[in-house]
C-alpha atoms as one frame of an Amber mdcrd trajectory, in Angstrom:
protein
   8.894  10.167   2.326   5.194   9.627   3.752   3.976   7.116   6.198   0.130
   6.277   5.901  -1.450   3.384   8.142  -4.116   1.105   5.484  -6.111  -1.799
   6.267  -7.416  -4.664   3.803 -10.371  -6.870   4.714 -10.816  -8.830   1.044
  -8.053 -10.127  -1.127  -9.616  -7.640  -4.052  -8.974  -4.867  -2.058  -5.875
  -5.869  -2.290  -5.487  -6.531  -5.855  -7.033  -2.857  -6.452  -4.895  -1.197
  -4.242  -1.573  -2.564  -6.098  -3.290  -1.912  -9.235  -3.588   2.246  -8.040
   0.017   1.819  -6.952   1.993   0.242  -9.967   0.042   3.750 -12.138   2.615
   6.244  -9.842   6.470   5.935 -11.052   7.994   6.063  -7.327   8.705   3.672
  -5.086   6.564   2.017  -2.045   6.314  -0.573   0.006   4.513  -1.913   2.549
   5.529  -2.585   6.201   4.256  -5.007   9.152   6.479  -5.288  11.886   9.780
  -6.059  10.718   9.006  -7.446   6.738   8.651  -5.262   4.181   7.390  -5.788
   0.706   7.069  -3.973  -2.681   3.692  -2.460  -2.852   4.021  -2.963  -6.155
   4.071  -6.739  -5.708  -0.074  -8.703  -5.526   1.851 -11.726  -4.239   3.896
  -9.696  -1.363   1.148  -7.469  -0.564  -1.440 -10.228  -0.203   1.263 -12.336
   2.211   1.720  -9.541   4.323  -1.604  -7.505   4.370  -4.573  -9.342   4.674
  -7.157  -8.773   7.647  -4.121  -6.262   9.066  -3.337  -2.707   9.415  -0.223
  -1.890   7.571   2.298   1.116   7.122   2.502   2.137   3.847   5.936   3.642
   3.227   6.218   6.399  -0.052   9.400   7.004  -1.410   8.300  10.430  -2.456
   6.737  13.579  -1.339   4.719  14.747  -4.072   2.540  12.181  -3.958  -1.392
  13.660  -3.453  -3.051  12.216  -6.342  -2.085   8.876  -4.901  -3.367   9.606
  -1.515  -6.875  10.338  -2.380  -6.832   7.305  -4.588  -6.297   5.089  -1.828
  -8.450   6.883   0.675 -10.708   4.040   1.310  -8.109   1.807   2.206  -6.784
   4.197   5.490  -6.746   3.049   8.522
């Protein structure tokens, strides 16, 4: 499991980084204070995420294609 802090100013940042997501077959989700939400979900992410710095939570280990994908989006 991997913990990585990312940050979202626009609402198509958002939309992108879900997009990257959904192509990887293990689970994520997304964490801000005590809700979590499928990173998987546009509608969950974009409630939670916008304008804040979020954990990330992978449900994997092997997971360094992903990671450079969503580079740009670390906090």
């Amino acid at each position: 499991m991997k913990h990585i802090l990312v940050k979202f100013d626009q609402a198509d940042q958002i939309i992108n980084f879900v997009r990257i997501i959904n192509r990887y077959s293990y689970d994520a989700d997304v964490k801000c204070g005590s809700r979590v939400v499928d990173a998987k979900s546009v509608v969950g992410v974009l409630s939670l995420a916008k304008s804040k710095t979020v954990e990330l939570i992978l449900h994997t280990d092997e997971c360094d294609g992903l990671l450079e994908e969503i580079a740009p989006y670390a906090a």
